[in-house]
PLY file of the C-alpha trace (Angstrom):
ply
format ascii 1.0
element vertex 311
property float x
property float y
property float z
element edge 310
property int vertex1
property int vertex2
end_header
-27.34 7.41 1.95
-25.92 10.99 2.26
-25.63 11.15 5.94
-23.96 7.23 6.12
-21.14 8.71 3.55
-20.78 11.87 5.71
-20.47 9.66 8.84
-18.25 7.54 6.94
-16.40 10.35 6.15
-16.23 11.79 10.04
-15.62 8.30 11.80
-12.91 6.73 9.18
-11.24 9.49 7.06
-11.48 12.50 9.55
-9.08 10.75 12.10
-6.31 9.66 9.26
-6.37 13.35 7.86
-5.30 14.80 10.88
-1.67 13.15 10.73
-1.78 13.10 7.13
-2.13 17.18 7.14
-0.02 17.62 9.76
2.71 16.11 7.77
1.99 18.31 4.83
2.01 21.84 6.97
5.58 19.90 8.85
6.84 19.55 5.36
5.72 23.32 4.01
6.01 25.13 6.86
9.36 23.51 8.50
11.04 21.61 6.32
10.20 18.01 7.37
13.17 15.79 6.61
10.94 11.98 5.88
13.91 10.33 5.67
14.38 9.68 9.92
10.78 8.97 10.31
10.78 6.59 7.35
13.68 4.82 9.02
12.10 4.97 12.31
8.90 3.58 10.72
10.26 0.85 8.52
12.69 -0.67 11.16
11.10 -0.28 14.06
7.24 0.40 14.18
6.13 -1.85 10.84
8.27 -4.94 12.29
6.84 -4.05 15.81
2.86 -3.71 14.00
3.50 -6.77 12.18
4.87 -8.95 15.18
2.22 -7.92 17.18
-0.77 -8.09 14.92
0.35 -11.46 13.80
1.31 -12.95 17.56
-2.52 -12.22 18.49
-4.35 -12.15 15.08
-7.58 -13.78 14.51
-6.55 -15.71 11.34
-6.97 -18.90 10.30
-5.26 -21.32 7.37
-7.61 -20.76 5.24
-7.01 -16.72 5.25
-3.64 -16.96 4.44
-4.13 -19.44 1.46
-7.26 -17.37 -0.27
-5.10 -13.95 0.72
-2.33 -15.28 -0.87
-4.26 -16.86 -3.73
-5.74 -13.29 -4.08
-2.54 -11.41 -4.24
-1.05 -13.62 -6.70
-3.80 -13.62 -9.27
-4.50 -9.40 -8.90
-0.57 -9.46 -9.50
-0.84 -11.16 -12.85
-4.09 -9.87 -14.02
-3.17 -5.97 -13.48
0.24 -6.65 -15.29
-1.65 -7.73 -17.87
-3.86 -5.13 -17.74
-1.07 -2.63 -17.83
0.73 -4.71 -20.64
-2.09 -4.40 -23.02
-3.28 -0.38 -22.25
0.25 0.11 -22.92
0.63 -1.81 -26.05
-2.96 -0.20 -27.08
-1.93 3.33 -26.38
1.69 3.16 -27.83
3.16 3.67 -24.96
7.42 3.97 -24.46
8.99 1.22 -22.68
9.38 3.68 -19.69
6.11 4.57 -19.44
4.98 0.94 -19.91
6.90 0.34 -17.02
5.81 3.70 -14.75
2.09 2.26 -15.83
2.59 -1.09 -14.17
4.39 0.35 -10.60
0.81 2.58 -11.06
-1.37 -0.58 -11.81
0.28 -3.21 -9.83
0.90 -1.22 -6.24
-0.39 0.05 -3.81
-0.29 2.13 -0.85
-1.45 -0.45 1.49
1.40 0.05 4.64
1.31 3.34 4.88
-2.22 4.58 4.11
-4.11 0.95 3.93
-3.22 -0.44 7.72
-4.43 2.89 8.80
-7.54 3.03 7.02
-8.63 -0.78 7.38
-7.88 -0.20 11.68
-10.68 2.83 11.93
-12.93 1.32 9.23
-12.80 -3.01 10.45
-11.21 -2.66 14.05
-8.88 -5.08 14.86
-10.38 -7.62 13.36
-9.83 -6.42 10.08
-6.32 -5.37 10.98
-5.83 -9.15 11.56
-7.05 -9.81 8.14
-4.72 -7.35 6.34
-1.22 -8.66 8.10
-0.99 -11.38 5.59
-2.09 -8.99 2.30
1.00 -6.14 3.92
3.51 -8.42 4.24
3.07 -10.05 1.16
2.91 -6.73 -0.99
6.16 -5.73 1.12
8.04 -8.84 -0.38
6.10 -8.38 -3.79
7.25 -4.67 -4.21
11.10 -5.95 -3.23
11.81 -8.77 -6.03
8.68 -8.34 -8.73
8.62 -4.64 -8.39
11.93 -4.31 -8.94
11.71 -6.26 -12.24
8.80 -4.37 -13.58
10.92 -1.27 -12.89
14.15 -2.79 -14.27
13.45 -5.09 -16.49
16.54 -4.94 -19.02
19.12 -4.70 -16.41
17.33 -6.39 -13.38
19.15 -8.29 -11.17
17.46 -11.31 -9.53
20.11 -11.74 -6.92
19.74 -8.23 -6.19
16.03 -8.67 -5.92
16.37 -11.67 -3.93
18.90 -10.35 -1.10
16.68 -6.91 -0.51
14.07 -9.23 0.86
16.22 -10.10 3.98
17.31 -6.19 4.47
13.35 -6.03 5.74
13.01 -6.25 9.48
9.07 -7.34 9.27
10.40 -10.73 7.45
11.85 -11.68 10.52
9.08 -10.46 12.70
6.59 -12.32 10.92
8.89 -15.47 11.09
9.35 -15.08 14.73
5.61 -14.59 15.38
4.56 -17.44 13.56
7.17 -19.49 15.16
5.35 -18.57 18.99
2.42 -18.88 17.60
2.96 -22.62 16.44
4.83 -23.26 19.24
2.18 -22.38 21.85
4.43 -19.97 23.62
3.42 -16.65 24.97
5.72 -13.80 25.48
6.28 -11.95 28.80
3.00 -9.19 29.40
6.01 -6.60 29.86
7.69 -6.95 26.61
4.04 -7.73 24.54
2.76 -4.53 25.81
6.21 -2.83 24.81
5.36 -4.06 21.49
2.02 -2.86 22.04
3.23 0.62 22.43
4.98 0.53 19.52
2.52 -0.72 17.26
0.12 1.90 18.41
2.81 4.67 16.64
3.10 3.36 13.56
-0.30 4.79 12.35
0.22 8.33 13.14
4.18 8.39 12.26
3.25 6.58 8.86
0.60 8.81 7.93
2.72 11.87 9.01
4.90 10.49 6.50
2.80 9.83 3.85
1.55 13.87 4.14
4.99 14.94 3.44
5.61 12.56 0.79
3.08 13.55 -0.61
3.65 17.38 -0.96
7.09 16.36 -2.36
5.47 14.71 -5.04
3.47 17.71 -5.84
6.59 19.64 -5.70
8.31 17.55 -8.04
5.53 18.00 -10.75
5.97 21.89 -10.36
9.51 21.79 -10.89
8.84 19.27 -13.96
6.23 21.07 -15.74
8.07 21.03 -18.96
8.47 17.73 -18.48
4.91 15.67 -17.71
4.53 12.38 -18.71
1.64 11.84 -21.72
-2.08 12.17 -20.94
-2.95 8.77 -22.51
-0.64 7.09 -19.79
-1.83 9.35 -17.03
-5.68 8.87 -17.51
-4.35 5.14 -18.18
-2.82 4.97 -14.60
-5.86 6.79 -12.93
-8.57 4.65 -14.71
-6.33 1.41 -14.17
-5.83 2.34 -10.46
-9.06 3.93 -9.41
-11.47 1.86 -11.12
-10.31 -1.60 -12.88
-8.21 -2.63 -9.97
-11.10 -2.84 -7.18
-13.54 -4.04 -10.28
-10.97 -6.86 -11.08
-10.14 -7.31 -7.15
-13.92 -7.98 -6.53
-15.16 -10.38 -9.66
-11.49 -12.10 -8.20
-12.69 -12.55 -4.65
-16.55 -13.64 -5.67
-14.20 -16.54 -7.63
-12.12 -17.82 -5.57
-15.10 -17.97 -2.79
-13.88 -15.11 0.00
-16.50 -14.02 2.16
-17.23 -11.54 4.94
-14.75 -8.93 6.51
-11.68 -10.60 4.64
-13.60 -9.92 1.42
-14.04 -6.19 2.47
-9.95 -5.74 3.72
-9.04 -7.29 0.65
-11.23 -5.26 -1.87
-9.99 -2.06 0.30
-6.37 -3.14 0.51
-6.14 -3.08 -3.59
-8.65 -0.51 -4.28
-6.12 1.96 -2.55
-3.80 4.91 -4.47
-0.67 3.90 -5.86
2.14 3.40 -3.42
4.18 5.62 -2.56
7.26 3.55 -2.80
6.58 2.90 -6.71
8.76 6.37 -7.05
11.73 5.53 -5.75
11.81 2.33 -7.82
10.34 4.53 -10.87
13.33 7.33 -10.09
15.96 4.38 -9.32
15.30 2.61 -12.75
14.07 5.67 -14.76
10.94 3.48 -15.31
8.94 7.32 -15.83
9.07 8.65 -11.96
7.28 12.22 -13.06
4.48 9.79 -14.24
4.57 7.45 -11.35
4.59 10.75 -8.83
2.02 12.57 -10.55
-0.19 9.96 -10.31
0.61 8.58 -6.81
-0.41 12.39 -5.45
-3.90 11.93 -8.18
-4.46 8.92 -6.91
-4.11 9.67 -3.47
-6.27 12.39 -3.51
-9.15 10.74 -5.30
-9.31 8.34 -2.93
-10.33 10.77 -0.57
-13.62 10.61 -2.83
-13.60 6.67 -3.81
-12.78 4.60 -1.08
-15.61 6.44 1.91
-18.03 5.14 -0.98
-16.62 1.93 -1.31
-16.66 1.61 2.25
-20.33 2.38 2.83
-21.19 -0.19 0.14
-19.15 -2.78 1.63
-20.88 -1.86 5.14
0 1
1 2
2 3
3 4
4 5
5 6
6 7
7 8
8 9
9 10
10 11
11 12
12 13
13 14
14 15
15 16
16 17
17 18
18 19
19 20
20 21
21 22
22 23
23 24
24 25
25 26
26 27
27 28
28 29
29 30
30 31
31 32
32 33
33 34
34 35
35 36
36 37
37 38
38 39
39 40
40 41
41 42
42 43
43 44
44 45
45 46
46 47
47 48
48 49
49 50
50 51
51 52
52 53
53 54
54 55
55 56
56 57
57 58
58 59
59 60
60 61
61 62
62 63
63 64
64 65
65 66
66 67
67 68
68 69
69 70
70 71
71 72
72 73
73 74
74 75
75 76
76 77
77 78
78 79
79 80
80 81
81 82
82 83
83 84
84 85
85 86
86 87
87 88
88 89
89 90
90 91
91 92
92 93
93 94
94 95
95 96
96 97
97 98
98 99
99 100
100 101
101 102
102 103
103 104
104 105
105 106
106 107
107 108
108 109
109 110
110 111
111 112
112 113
113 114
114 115
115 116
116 117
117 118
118 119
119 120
120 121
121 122
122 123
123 124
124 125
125 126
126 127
127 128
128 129
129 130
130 131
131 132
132 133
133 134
134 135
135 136
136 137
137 138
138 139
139 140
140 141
141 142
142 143
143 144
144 145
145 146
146 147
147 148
148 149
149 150
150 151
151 152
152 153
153 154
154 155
155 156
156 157
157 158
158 159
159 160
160 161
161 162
162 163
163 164
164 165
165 166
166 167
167 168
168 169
169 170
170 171
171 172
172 173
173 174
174 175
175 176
176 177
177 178
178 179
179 180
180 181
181 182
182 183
183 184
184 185
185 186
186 187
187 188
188 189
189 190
190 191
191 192
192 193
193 194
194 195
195 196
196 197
197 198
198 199
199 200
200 201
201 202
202 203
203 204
204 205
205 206
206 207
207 208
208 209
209 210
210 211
211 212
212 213
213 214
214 215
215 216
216 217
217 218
218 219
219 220
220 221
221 222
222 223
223 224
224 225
225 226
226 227
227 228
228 229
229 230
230 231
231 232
232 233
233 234
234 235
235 236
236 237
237 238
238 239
239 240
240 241
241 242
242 243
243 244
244 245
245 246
246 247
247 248
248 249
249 250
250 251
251 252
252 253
253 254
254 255
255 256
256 257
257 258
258 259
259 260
260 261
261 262
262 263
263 264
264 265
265 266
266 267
267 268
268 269
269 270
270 271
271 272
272 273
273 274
274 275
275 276
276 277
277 278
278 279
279 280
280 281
281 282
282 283
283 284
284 285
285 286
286 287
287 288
288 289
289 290
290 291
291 292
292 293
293 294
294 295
295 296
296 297
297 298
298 299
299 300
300 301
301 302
302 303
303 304
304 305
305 306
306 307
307 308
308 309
309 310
């Protein structure tokens, strides 16, 4: 048992901390501006990742209806879930909303597409296209309302789901695809190429982001968040989430490596991207940071475990 976690450990998470840590000493030791890469990454390599995943995936109907199924009823059910530990604990409306960002997303682009490659090959990469572009439209409209809520704008909402370049990949693709047609071998193994860059830039990225986070707390010490909605999020996020995400997939009837991308795709840490909505919307960001950097770092721990047992 030991020696499959440590080889778990050396085959899957060994390769994704090497980018993730050389973000972090970029970020400490030079000054690593995110913001470039993040552009790079968003507009280019996750439309290019998406395109091309989706253009050769092995994925069939019924993946994309119990994916979507999935994603829609681990939406409600951890909303509810946050609704109620909030309600329990007495939480403030902001921290009611910083506790659903926490509950409801997570870090499945950035630290999930990564993870699911090395761990499920491409194969399982195939698998998780539907889940990641999904959650990409999910955090857009509903995540913005969770953040909002008094003063959220549908339209708003709405309209920022057409400012994402991987819509219209994943339009595009699916438009080849059903048309039969095949795209010159030049220009597929451009996107090829770029496809290939968006795990290392992304988890560059995320190793930055994440030492900003940390930073943040230090500068905020006089002003954490409570410890009931901390240990709320981390509980919520670390252990209810893949407990709910599993007794949903045994329902619903999902077998084999889509049941394993999907339990790993929601078992992940909080997203990263639940901050800016949390800072945007003052929905409790030092809570929503503090526990994206806790979560993230736990998962080091949880998910090589969760892994072996699904192996």
């Amino acid at each position: 048992m030991l020696m499959h976690l440590l080889s778990t450990l050396y085959q899957v998470f060994l390769p994704i901390s090497l980018p993730v840590v050389g973000g972090i000493l970029l970020r400490r030791f030079r000054g690593l501006d995110t913001k470039p890469l993040a552009t790079l990454s968003l507009y280019i390599l996750t439309p290019s990742i998406v395109f091309n995943t989706l253009l050769h995936a092995e994925i069939s109907l019924q993946d994309v209806t119990s994916t979507i199924t999935f994603s829609l009823l681990t939406l409600v059910a951890l909303w509810l879930i946050a609704t109620i530990v909030s309600r329990i604990l007495h939480l403030n409306p902001q921290e009611q909303a910083g506790l659903t960002l926490i509950s409801t997303f997570t870090n499945s682009v950035n630290y999930g597409l990564p993870l699911v490659l090395l761990a499920f090959g491409q194969l399982g990469l195939d698998k998780a296209s539907v889940y990641v572009i999904g959650q990409m439209v999910i955090v857009n409209t509903i995540g913005v309302f969770f953040a909002a809520r008094s003063h959220f704008s549908a339209r708003q909402a709405f309209a920022s789901i057409f400012r994402l370049p991987a819509v219209y990949a994943t339009a595009i693709a699916m438009l080849l695809r059903l048309c039969g047609w095949a795209l010159p071998s030049t220009l597929d193994q451009g996107f090829a190429m770029l496809a290939a860059a968006y795990s290392p830039v992304a988890l560059v990225v995320l190793g930055a982001q994440m030492i900003n986070v940390g930073s943040r707390n230090a500068e905020a010490a006089a002003d954490r968040p409570s410890q009931r909605a901390f240990w709320a999020g981390m509980t919520i996020r670390l252990a209810a989430a893949p407990l709910l995400s599993w007794l949903l997939l045994t329902l619903i009837g999902v077998e084999g490596i889509l049941f394993n991308v999907l339990l790993i795709l929601t078992s992940m840490p909080t997203a990263v991207n639940a901050v800016i909505l949390a800072e945007q919307f003052g929905a409790a960001p030092r809570l929503v940071s503090r526990c994206i950097l806790w979560t993230t770092l736990a998962s080091m721990l949880v998910l090589p475990v969760l892994i072996l047992w699904l192996q």
